[in-house]
N, C-alpha and C positions, 0 to 999 in steps of 0.2 A: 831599690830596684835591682832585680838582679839581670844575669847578662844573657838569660833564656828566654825573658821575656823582653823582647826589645820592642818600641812604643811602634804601633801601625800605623804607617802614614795616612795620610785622610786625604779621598780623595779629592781630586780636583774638581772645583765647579767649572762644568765648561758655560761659559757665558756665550750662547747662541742669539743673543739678541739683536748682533746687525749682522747676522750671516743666514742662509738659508739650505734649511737642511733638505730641501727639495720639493717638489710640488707639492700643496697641499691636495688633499680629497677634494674641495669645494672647486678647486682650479679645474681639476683633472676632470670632473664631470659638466662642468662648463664647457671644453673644450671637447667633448664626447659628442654634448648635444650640438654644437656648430657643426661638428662633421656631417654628423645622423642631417642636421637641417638642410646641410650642401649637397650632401647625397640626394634627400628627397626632390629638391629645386631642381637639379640635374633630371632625376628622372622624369619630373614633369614637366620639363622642356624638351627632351627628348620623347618622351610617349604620353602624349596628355590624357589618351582613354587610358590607360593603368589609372592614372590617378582619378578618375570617375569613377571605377571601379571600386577602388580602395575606397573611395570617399563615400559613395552607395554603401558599402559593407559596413565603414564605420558608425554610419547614421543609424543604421538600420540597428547594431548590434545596442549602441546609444537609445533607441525607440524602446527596443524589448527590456535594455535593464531599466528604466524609466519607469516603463508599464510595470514590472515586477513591481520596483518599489514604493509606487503608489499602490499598488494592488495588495501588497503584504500593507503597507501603513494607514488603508483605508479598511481592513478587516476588522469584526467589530468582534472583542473578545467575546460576548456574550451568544455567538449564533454559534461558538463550536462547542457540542455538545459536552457535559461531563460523564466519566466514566459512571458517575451516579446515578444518571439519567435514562442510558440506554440498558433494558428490561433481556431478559432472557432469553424472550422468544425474539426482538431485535439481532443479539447475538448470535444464537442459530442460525436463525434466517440467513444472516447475514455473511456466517462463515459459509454455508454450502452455496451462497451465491459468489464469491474469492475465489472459492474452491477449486485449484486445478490440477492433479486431483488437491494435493493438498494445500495450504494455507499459510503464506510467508506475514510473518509479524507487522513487515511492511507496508502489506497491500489490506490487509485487516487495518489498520492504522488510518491508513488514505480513506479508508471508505467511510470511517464514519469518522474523518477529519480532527483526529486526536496525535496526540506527541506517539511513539515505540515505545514510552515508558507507559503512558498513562491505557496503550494495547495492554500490555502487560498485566497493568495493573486489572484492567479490567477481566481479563482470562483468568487470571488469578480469583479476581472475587468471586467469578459464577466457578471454578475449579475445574477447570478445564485447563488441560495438561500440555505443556509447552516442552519441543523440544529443540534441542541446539541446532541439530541440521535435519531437516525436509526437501527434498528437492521435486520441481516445477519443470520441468523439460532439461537444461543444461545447466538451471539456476540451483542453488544449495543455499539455505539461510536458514535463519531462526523462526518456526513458526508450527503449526499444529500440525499435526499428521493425519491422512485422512483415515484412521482406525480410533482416532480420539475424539472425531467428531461428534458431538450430542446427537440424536438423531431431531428429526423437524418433528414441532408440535403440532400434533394434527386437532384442530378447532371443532370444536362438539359437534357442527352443522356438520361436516364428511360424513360422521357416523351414522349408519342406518337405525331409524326411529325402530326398527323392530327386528328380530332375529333372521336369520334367513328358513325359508320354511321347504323344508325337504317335502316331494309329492312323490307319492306312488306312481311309479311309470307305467307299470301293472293296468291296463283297464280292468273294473270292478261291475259286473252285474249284479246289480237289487232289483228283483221282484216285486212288481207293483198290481195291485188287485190279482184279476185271472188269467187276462191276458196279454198284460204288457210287462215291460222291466226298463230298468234307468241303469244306461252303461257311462260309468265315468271312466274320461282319461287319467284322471291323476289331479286334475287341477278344476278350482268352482267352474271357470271358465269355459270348459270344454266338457263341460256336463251334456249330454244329450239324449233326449227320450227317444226312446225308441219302440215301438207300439207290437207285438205278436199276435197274431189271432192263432 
């Protein structure tokens, strides 16, 4: 061995096992909660409607997350629709009914009760073009813009069975026998004879 490398002493184990290196965590929040519980007893012996109050609010906030979670753990996977399911003219329909003017991914999502992705997914299959920001009055999000809207399909029945039929505004005199003649308006309707002697 030489005299450069001289041996490193090792440290000491400190053996803490009958001394106490200070409060543990589990202490410290024990004695947190006694305060918080001394605090509350005080103020409800000092002001008993506060604590009516508080205890109305708790119950109430208690009721609605309650309601949630039965509400979400009673829904039945099967009534929310698949993005496979809903049709084209659905889609349409359904964007210019969101519509304000344009179409946040979100409220497309709500309305026919599917996830932001499976929105997605679904604008994507019919190819209709999504973009990163659209804005709603002061809102900005991800959703269609109202120049990329499809327009609405119009149903065979709207369509007139027959062309539109331009009439002569023109009244027309035809000559009938000697001495009469047939003056039309323009339309069969307002055909009328009219007799000359």
């Amino acid at each position: 061995m030489s005299t450069d490398e001289a041996p490193e002493p090792e440290a000491e184990e400190v053996n803490d096992a009958g001394e106490s290196g200070g409060m543990s965590e589990r202490t410290a929040k024990a004695i947190l909660a006694l305060v918080a519980l001394a605090a509350l007893a005080a103020i409800i012996i000092v002001f008993p409607y506060v604590a009516y109050f508080v205890a109305g609010i708790m119950a109430c906030r208690g009721w609605q997350k309650t309601r949630g979670w039965i509400g979400r753990r009673g829904e039945d996977e099967a009534s929310e629709p698949e993005p496979d399911e809903v049709t084209a003219e659905d889609l349409v329909e359904t964007l210019h009914e969101v519509a304000n003017p344009n179409v946040f991914l979100a409220d497309l999502a709500a309305a026919f009760g599917l996830s932001g992705a499976d929105a997605r997914a679904l604008l994507e299959a019919h190819q209709v073009r999504i973009r990163r920001a659209v804005r709603n009055g002061n809102d900005t999000g991800v959703g269609v813009h109202r120049d990329d809207l499809p327009p609405l399909p119009r149903p065979l029945s709207d369509t007139p069975d027959r062309g539109v039929e331009l009439h002569n505004q023109q009244p027309t005199v035809e000559a009938i026998g000697l001495a009469g003649v047939v003056v039309k308006d323009g339309s069969e309707a307002g055909r009328r004879h009219q007799v000359r002697n």
